[in-house]
N, C-alpha and C positions, 0 to 999 in steps of 0.2 A: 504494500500500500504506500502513496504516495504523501508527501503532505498534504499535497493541493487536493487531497481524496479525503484525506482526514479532515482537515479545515470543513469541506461541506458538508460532512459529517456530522459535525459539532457545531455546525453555523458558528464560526468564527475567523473574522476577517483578518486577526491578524498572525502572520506568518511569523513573528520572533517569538510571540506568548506561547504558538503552537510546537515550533523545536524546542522552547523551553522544556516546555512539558513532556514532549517525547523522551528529551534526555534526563529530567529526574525519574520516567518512568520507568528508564533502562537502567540506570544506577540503586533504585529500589529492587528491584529483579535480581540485579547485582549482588547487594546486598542478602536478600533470601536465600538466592539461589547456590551461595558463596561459591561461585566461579574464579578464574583467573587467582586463585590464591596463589600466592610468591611467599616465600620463607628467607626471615631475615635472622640469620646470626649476630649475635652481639656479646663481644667477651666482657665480663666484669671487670671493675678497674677496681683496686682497693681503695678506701674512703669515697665510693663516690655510691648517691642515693638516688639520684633521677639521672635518665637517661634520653636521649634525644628518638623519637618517633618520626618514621617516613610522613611526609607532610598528604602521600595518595594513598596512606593509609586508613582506610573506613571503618574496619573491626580487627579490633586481638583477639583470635581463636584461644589461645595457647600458648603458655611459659611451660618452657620445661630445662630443667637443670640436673647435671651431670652428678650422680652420688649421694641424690637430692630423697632422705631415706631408704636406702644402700652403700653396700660398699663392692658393687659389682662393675664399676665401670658403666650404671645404665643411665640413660637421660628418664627422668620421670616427671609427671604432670605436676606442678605447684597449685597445691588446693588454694581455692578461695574463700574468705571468710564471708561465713553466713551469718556474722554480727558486727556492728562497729568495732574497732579494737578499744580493749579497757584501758592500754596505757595509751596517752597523749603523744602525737607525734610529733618529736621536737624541730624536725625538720621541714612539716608542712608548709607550704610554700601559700 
């Protein structure tokens, strides 16, 4: 389908509102459908708390860290907390 198919579709004259729309409809899609997922490695540095994120980055699936309850050599999933934490973060930004 074309725009100019779609546009008569929706009765709607204008042609930038309607690519608009088609491309957050595709990025939505995007998002559900988690396509095009790319894996990014990131080594820890010592004393360091926050770390920089890909800026066409939409969603984190998944941390996973080396030895991370093991001592097998395996990379394992870092749970996530199902509560605020009880100590205060001294670092929060």
């Amino acid at each position: 389908m074309k725009v100019k198919e779609l546009m008569e579709r929706c009765s709607t004259p204008d042609t930038g509102r309607t690519i608009a729309y088609i491309k957050d409809g595709l990025e939505e899609i995007n998002i559900l459908a988690e396509t095009h997922i790319e894996t990014e490695r990131v080594n820890l540095e010592a004393n360091k708390r926050f770390y920089d994120l890909p800026d066409n980055m939409l969603k984190l699936i998944d941390i996973r860290v080396k030895n991370h309850l093991n001592s097998k050599d395996e990379y394992r999933t870092v749970p996530r907390l199902l509560y605020p934490p009880l100590l205060k973060d001294a670092d929060a930004v």
